[in-house]
N, C-alpha and C positions, 0 to 999 in steps of 0.2 A: 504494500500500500504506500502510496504518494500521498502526502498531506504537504498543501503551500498555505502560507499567510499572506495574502494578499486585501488588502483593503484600500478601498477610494473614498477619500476622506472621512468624517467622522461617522466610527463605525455603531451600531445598536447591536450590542450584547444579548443573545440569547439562549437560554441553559436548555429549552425544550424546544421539541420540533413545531416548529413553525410557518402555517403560508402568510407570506409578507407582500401584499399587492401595493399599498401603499404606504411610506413613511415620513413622519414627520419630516420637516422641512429643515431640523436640526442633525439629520442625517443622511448620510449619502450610502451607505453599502448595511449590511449586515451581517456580524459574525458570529459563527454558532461554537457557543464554551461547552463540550461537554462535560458531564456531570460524572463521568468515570471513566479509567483508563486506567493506566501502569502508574506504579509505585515510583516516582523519577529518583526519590532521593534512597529507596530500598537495593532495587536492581536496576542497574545500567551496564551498556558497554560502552566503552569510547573505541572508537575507530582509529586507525593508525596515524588519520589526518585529523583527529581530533573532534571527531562529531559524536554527541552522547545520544546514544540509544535506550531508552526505556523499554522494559520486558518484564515477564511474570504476569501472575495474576491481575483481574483489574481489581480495583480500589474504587469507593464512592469520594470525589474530592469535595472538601468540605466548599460552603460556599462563601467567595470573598469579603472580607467585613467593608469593603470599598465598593459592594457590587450595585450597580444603577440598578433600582426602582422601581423601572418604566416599563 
């Protein structure tokens, strides 16, 4: 699996699936946080060039005390 971060200006954060037909006028893209994945600080690999891999079981991540609202 390929996963990119790509965003066109200020992004609307969303932890569940969502149809987005329209968006407020304060945002331009939207980007989906999931809500569970790999353990990043339990198990990783790093690559010989340096890029860290997450692996193992997934984890529920908690939710950010910074997290928009909206």
């Amino acid at each position: 699996m390929l996963v990119a971060e790509v965003a066109l200006g200020r992004s609307k954060k969303l932890r569940e699936a969502t149809y987005v037909e329209n968006l407020a006028e304060e945002f331009q893209s939207v980007q989906g946080c999931g809500a569970a994945g790999p353990d990043f600080k339990a198990r990783r690999i790093v690559t010989p060039k340096g890029f860290s891999l997450a692996h193992g079981p997934a984890i529920k991540y908690p939710v950010p005390a910074d997290w928009e609202a909206k």
